[in-house]
FIKEVO-136596 format. One record per atom (N, C-alpha, C, O): residue in one letter; x, y, z. Coordinates in steps of 0.001 Angstrom, whole numbers, padded with zeros to 6 digits, always signed. Example, Ala and Ser with C-alpha at 12.3 -4.5 7.8 and 13.67 -1.06 7.14 Angstrom:
A+013190-005690+007800A+012300-004500+007800A+013200-003300+007800A+014236-003319+008465S+012850-002250+007080S+013670-001060+007140S+012900+000030+007870S+013409+001138+008039
END
This chain:
X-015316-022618-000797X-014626-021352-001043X-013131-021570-001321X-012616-020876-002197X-012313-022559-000591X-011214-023170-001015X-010665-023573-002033X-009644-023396-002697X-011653-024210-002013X-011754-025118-003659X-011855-023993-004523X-010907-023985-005308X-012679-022989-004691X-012950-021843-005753X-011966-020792-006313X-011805-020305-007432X-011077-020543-004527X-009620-019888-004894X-008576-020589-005658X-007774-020090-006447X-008710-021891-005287X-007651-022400-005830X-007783-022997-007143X-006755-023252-007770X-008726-023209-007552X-009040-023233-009271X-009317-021620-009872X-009502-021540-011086X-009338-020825-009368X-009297-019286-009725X-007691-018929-009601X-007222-018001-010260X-006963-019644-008804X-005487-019279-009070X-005103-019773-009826X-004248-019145-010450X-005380-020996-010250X-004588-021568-011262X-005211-021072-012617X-004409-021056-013550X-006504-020662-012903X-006883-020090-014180X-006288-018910-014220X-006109-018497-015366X-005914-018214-013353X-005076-016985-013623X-003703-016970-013728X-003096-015918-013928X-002950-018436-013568X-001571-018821-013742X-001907-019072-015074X-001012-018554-015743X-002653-019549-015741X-002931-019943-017097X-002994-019239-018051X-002550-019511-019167X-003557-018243-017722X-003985-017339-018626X-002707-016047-018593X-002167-015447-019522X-002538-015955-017215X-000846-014801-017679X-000235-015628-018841X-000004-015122-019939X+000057-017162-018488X+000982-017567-019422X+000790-017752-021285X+001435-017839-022329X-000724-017728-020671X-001160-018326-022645X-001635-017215-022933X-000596-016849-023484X-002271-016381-023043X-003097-015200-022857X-001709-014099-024588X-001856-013606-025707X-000678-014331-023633X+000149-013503-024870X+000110-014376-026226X-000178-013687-027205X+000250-015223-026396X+000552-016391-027416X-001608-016498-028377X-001894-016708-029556X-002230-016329-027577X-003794-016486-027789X-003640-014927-028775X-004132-014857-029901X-003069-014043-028286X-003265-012510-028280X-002568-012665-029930X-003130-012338-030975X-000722-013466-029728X-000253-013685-031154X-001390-014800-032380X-001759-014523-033522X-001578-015636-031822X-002676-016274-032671X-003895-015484-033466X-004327-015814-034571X-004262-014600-032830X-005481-014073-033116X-005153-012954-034561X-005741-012875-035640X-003364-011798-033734X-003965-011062-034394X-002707-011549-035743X-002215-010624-036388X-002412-012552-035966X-001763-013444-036974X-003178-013314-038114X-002908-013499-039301X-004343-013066-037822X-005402-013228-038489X-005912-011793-039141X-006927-011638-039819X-004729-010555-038676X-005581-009161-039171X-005074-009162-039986X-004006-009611-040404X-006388-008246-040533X-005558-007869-042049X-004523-006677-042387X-003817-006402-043357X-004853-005903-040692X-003711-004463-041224X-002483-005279-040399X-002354-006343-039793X-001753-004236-040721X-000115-004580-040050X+000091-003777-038409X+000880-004046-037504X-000581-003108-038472X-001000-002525-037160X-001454-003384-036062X-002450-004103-036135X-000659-003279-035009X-001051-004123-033858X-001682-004468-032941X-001706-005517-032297X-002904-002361-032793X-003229-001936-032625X-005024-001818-032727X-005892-001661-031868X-005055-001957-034018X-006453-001920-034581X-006782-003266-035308X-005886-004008-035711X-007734-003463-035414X-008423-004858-036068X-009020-004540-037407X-010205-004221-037308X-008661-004535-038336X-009174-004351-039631X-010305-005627-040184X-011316-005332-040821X-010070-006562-039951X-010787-007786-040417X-009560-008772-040111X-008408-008608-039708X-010722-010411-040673X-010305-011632-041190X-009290-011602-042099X-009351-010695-042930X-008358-012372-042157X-008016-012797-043630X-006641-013599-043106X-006054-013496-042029X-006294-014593-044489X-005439-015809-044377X-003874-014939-045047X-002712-015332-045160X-004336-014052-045272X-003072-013259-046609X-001663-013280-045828X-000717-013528-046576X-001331-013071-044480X+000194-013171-044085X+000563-014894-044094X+001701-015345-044230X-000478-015573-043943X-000293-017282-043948X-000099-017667-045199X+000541-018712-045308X-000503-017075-046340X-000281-017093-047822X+001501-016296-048238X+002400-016779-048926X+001456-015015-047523X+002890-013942-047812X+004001-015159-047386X+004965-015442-048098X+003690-015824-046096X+004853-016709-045191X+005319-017596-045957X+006520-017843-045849X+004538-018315-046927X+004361-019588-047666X+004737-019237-048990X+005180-020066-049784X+004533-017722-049321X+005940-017744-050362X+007223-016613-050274X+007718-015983-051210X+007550-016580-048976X+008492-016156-049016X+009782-016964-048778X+010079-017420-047674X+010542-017114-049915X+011944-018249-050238X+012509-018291-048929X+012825-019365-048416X+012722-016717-048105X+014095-016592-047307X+013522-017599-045937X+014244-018195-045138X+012211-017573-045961X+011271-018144-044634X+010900-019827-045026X+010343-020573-044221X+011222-020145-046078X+010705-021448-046228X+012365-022087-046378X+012718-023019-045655X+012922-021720-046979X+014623-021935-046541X+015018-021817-045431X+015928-022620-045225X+014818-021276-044682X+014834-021371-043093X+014367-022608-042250X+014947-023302-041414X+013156-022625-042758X+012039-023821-042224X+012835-025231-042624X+013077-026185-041885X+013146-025061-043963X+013268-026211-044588X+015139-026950-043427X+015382-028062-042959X+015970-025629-043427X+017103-025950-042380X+016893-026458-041217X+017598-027313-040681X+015518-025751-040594X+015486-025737-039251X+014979-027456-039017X+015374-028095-038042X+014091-028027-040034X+013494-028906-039401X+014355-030002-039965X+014111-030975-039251X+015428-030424-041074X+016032-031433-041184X+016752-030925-040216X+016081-031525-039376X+017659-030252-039455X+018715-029920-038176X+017568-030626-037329X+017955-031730-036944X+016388-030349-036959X+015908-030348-035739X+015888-031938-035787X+016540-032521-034921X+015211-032666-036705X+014979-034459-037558X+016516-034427-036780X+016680-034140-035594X+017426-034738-037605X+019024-035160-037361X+019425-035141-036055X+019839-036039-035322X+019212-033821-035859X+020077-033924-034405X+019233-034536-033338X+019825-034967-032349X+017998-034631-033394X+017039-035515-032644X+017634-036719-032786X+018188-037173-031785X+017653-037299-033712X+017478-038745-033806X+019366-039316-033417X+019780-040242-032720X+020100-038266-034236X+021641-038751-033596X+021562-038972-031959X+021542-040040-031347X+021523-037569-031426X+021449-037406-029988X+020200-038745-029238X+020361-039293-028147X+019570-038877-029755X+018414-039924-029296X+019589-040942-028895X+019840-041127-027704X+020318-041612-029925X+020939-042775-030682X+022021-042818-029303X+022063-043565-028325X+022783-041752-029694X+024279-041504-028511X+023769-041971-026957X+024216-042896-026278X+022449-040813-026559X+022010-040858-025669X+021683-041785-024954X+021918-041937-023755X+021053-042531-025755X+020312-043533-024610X+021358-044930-024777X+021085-045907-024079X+022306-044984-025520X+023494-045917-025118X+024154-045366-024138X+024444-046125-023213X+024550-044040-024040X+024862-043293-022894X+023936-043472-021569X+024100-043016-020438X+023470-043845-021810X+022249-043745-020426X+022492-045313-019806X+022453-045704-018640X+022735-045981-020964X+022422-047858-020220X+023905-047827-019854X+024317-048366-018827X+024785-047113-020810X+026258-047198-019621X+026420-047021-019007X+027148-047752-018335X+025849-045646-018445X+026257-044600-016743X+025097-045621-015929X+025189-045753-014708X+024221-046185-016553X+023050-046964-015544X+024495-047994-014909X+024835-047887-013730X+025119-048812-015736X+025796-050067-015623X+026677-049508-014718X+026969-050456-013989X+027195-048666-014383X+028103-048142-013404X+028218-048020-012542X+027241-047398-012126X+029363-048369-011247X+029552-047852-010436X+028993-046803-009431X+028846-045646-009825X+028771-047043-008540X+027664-045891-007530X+028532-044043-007521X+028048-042913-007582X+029972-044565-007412X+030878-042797-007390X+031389-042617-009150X+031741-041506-009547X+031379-043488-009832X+031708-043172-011259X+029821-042751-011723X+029371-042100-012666X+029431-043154-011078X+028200-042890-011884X+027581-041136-011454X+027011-040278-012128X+027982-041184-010194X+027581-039959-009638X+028472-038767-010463X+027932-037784-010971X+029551-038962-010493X+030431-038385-011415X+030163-037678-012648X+030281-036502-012992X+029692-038948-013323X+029114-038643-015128X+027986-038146-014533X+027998-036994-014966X+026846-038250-013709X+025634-038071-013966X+025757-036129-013333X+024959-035229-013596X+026721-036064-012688X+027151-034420-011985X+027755-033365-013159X+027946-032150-013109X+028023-034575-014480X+029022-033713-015812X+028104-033560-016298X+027957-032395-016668X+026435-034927-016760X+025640-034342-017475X+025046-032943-017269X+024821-031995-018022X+024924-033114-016316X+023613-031982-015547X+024335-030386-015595X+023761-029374-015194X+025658-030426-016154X+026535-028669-016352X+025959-028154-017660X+025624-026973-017760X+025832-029045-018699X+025541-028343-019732X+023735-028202-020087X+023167-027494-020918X+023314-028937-019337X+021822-028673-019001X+021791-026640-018471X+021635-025672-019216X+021972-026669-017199X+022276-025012-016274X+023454-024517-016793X+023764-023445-016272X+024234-024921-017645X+025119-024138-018331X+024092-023001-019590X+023382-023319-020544X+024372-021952-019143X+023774-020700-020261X+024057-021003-021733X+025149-021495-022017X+023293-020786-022548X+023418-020892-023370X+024510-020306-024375X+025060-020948-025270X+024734-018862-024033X+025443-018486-024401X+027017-018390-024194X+027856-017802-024877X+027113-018918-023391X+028463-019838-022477X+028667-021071-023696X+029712-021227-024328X+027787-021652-023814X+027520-023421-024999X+027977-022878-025890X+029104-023220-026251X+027258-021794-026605X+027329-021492-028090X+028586-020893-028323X+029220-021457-029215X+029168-019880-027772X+030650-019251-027574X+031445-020294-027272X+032535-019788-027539X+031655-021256-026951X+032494-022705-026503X+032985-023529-027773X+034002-024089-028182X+031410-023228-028237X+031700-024337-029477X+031963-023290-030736X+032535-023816-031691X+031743-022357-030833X+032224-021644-031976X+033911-021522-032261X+034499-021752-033318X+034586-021000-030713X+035911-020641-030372X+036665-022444-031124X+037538-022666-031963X+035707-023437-030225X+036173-025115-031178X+036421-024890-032215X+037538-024700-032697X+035059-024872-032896X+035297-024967-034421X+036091-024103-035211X+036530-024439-036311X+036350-022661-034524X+037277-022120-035176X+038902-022173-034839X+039731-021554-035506X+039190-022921-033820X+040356-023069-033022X+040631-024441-034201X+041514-024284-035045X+040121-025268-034188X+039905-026475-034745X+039833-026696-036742X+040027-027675-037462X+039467-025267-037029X+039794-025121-038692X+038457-025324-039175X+038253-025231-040386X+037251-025666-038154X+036295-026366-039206X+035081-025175-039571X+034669-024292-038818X+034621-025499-041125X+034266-024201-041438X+032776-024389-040460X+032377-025450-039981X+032242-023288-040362X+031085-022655-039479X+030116-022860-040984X+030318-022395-042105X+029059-023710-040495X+027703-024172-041503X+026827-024814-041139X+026280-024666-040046X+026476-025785-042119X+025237-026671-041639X+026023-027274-040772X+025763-027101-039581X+027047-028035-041104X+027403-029423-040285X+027984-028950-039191X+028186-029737-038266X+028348-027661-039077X+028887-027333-037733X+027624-027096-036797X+027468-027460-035632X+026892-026492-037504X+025625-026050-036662X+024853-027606-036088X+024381-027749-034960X+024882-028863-037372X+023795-029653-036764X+025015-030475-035333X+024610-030944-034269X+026309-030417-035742X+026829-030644-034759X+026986-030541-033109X+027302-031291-032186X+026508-028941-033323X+026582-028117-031979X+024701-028834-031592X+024522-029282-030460X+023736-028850-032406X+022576-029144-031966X+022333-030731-031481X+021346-031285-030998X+023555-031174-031794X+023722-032612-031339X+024303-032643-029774X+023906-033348-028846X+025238-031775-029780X+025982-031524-028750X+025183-031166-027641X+025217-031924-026671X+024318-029944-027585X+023267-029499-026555X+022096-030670-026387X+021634-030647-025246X+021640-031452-027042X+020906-031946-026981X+020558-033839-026092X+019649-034424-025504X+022349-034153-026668X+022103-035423-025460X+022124-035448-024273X+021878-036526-023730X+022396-034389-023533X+022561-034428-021977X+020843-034710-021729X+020422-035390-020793X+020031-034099-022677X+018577-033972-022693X+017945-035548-022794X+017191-036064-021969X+018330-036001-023709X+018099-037318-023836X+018432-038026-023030X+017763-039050-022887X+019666-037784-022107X+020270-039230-020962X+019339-038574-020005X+019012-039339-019097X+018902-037584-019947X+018492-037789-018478X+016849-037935-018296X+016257-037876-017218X+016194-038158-019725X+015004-038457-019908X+014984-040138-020000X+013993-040760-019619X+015942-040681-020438X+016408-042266-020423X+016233-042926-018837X+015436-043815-018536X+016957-042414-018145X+017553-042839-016806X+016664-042999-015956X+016614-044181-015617X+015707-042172-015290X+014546-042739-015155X+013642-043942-015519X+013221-044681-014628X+013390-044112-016612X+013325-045746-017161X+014495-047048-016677X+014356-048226-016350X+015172-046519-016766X+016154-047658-016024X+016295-047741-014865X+016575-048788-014280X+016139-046753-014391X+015976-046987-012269X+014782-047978-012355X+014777-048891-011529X+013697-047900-013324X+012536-048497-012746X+012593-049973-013346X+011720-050817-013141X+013690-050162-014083X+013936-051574-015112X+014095-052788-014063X+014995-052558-013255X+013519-053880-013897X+013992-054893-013421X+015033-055389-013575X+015253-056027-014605X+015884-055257-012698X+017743-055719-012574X+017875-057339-013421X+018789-057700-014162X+016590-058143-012997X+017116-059717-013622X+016541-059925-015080X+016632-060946-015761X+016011-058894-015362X+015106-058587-017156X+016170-059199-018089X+015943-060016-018981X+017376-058675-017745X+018888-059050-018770X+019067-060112-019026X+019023-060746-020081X+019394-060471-017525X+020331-061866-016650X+019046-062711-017761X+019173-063315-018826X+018070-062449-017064X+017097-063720-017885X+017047-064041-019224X+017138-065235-019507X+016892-063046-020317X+017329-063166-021520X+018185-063760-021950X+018089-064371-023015X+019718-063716-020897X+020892-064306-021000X+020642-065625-021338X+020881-066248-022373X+019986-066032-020023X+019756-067535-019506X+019351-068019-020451X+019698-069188-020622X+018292-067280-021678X+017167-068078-022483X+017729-068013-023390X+017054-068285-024383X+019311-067620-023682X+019704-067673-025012X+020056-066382-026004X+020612-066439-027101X+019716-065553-025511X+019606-064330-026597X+020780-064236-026219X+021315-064794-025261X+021448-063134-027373X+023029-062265-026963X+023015-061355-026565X+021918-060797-026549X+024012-060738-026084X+023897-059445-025530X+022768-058256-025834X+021905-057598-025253X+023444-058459-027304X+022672-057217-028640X+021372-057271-028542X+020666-056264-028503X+020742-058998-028472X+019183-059324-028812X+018398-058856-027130X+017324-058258-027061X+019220-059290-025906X+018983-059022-025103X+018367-057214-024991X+017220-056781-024891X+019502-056609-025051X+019092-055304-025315X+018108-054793-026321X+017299-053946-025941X+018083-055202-027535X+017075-055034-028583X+015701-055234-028138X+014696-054568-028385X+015801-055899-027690X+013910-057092-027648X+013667-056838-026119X+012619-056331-025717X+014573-057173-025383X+013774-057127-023619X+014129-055425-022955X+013252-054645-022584X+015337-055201-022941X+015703-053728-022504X+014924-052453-023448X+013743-052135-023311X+015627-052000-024155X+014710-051225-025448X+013790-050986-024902X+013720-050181-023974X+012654-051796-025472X+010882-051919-025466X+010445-051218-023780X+009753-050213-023619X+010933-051883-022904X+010809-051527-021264X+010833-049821-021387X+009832-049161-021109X+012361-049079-021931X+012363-048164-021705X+012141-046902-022949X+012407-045708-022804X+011679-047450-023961X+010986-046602-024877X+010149-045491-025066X+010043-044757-026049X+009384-045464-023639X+008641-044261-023407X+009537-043144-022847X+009209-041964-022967X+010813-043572-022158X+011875-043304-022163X+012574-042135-023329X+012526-040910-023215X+013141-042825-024319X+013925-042914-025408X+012985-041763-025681X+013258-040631-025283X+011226-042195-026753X+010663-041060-027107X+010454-039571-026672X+010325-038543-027338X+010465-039807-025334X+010345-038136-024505X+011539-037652-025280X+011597-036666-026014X+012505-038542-024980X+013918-037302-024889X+014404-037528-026882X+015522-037086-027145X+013939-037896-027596X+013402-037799-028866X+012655-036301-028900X+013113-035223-029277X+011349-036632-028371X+010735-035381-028490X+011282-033685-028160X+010979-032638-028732X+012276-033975-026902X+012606-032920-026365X+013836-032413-027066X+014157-031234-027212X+014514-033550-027501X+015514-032763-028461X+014756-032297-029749X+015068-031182-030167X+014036-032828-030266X+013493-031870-031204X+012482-030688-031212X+011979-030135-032190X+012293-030416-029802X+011523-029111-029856X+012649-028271-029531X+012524-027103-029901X+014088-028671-028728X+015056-027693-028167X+015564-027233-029383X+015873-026049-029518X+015687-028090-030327X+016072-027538-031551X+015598-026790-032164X+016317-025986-032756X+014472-026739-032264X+013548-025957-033365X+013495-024813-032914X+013340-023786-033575X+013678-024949-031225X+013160-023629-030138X+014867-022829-030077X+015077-021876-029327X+015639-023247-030728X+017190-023083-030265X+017462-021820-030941X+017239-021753-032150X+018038-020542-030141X+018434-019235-031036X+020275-019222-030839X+021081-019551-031709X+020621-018697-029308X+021719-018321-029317X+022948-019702-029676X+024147-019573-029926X+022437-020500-029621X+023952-021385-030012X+023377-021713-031642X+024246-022072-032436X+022334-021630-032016X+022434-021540-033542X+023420-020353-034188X+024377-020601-034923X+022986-018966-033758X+023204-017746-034047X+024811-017926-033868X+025375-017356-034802X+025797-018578-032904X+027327-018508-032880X+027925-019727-033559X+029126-019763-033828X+026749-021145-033956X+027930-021868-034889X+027343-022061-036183X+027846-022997-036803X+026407-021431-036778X+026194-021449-038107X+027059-020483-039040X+027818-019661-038526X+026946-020585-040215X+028202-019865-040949X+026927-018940-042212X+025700-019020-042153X+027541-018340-042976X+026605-017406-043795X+025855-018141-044992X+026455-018991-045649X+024727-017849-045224X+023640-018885-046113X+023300-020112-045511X+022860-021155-045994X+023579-019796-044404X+022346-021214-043123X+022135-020334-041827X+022800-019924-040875X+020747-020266-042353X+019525-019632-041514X+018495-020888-040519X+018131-021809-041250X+018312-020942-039959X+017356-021195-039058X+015936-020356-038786X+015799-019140-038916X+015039-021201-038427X+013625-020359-038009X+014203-019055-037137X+014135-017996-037761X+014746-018971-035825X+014798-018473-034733X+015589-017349-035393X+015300-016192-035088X+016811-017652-036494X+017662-016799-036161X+017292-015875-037645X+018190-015103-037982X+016122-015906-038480X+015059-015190-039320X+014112-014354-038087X+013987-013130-038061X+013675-015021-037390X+012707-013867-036802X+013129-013057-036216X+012566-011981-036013X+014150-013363-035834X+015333-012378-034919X+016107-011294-035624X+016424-010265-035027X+016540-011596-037397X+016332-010214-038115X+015420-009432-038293X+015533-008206-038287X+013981-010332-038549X+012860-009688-038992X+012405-009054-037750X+011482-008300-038058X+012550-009027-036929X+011812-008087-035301X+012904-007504-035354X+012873-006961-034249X+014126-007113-035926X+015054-005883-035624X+014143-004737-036272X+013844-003634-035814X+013845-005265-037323X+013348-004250-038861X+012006-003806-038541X+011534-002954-039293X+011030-004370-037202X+010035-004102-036729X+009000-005443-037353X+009101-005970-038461X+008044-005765-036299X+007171-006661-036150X+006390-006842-037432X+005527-006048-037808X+006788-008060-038151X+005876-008254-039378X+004597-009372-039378X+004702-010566-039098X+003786-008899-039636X+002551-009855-039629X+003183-011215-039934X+003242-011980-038971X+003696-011680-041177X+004569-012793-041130X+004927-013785-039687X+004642-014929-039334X+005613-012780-039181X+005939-013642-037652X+004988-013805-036921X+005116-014896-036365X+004042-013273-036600X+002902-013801-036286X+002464-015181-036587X+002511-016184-035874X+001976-015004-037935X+001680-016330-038617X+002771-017712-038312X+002490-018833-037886X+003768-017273-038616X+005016-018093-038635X+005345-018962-036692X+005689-020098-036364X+005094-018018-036083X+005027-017977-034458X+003529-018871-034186X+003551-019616-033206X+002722-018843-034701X+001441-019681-034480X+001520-020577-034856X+001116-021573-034256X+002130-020613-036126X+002206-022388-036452X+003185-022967-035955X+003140-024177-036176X+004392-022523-035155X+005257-023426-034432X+004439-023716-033019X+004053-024822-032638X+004360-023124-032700X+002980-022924-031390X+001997-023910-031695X+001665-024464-030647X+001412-024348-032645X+000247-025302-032911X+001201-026861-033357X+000641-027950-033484X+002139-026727-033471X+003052-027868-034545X+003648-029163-032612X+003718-030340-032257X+003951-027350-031934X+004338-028304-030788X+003259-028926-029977X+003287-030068-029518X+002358-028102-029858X+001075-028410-028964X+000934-029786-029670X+001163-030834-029067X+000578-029748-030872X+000242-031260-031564X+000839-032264-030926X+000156-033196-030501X+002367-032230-030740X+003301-033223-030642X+003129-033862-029124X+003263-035016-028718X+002784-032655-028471X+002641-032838-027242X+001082-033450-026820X+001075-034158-025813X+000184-033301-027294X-001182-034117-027281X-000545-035817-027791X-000403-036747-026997X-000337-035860-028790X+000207-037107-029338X+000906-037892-028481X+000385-039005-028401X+002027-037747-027701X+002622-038403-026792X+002176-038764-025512X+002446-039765-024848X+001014-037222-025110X+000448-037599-023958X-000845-039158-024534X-001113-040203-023940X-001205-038763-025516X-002266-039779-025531X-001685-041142-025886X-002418-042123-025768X-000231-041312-026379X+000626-042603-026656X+000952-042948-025004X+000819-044107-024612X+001347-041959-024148X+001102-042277-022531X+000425-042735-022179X+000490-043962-022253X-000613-042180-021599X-002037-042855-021991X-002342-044335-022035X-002554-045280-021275X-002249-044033-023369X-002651-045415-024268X-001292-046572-023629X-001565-047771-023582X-000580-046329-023399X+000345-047520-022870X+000320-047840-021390X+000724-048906-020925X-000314-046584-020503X-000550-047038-019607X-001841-047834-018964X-001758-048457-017906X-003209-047713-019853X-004170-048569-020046X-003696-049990-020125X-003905-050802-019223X-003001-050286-021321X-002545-051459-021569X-001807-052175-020466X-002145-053330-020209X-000656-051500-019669X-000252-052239-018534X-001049-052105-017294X-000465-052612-016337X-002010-051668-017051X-003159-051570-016234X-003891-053060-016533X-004951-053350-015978
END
C-alpha cells in the first residue's frame, strides 16, 4: 500500500507538470483556432510556422545566438573553472560566492545591468550586444557544471603527465580535458537551452530588427493565442527533450565503459 501511494504521488507530480505542455502538443494539431473545440487533424499551422519569414528569422537568430554563446561561454568557462579549481581555499571561496550572484540574481536585475552598460558605454543594442549579454548569463552556468568534475579529478593526473614529458598545454589537452568532459558537455548543453529558453535579458539588450524565438511569441500572445505558437512551442519542447535523451544515453554509455 506504501509502495502504491508513493508511485501514485509521483504520477500525479508528473502529470500536473507535463499534462499542460501534452494539452499544448495535442491541440498544436487542431484544425480550428479555437482552444476550445476540436475540429480535426491537420499539419496546416506546422506548414503556416514554416513559412512565416518573421518566425523563421527569429529561429534562424535564436539558434546561431544560442550555437555562439554556448560554445564561447563553454570555452571561458571551463578555463574559468580549472583556475578557481587551482586556487587557494579563501580566494576560491570568494570567486566561487561571485559565481553563484548571477546564477539567483533575477533576471531582470541581469538584463537592466547590461542594457544601462551598453548604453552608458556607446555600444549600439543588436545582435552582438545581445549574443554578448547571452555569453555573459551563461558562464557562471558552465563553471559550476565544470567544478564538480574537478573535485573528483585525481590531484597527481597533472604532476604525472609532467613527469612523462608532456607540457603544460598537452597535459591539459590529453589527460585533464578528457577526465572532465562530461563536465564541459552538461554545461555546453545548459547554456544552450538557457539561451534558446532566454526572454527578459534578450528583450533589454537586443536593438530593433533582432528578434529572438521568446521575444516573437511574446508579441504574438499580446495579439491573442495563435495556433502557430502552439506548433512553434512543441517543437522547442521535442528539440530539448531530444537533447536531453542524447546526453543521458552518452551518460550512460560512458558509464558502462568505466564500469
Amino acid at each position: 500500500m506504501k509502495r502504491f501511494l508513493k508511485k501514485g504521488y509521483a504520477a500525479l507530480i508528473y502529470l500536473f507538470l507535463y499534462a499542460p505542455i501534452l494539452i499544448l502538443i495535442v491541440f498544436s494539431f487542431n484544425a480550428s483556432k479555437s482552444r476550445g473545440t476540436w475540429a480535426g487533424f491537420t499539419f496546416n499551422w506546422y506548414l503556416q510556422l514554416f513559412k512565416d519569414r518573421q518566425i523563421m528569422k527569429a529561429l534562424s537568430n535564436t539558434m546561431i545566438i544560442a550555437v555562439l554563446s554556448a560554445v564561447i561561454a563553454t570555452v571561458i568557462g571551463t578555463a574559468a573553472a580549472i583556475g578557481i579549481h587551482n586556487m587557494k581555499r579563501l580566494k576560491k571561496t570568494i570567486v566561487m560566492n561571485l559565481t553563484y550572484i548571477p546564477v539567483v540574481n533575477p533576471d531582470i536585475v541581469t538584463g537592466l545591468s547590461l542594457m544601462l552598460l551598453f548604453v552608458f558605454s556607446n555600444f549600439q543594442l543588436g545582435f552582438v550586444s545581445l549574443l554578448l549579454a547571452h555569453i555573459t548569463f551563461n558562464i557562471p552556468y558552465v563553471i559550476l557544471s565544470v567544478m564538480p568534475k574537478l573535485k573528483q579529478l585525481d590531484k597527481h593526473l597533472y604532476e604525472a603527465a609532467l613527469d612523462l614529458g608532456a607540457t603544460p598545454f598537452e597535459a591539459y589537452r590529453k589527460v585533464i580535458l578528457p577526465e572532465i568532459m562530461p563536465g564541459v558537455f552538461t554545461g555546453l548543453l545548459l547554456a544552450f537551452t538557457l539561451s534558446v529558453d532566454d526572454f527578459v535579458i534578450s528583450f533589454f539588450t537586443t536593438g530593433s530588427g533582432v528578434s529572438t524565438l521568446s521575444i516573437i511569441i511574446y508579441s504574438m500572445a499580446r495579439r491573442g493565442i495563435n495556433p502557430k505558437i502552439n506548433a512553434l512551442s512543441s517543437l522547442l519542447f521535442l528539440t530539448v527533450l531530444l537533447l536531453l535523451i542524447i546526453v543521458n544515453l552518452r551518460m550512460s554509455g560512458e558509464n558502462k565503459k568505466k564500469e
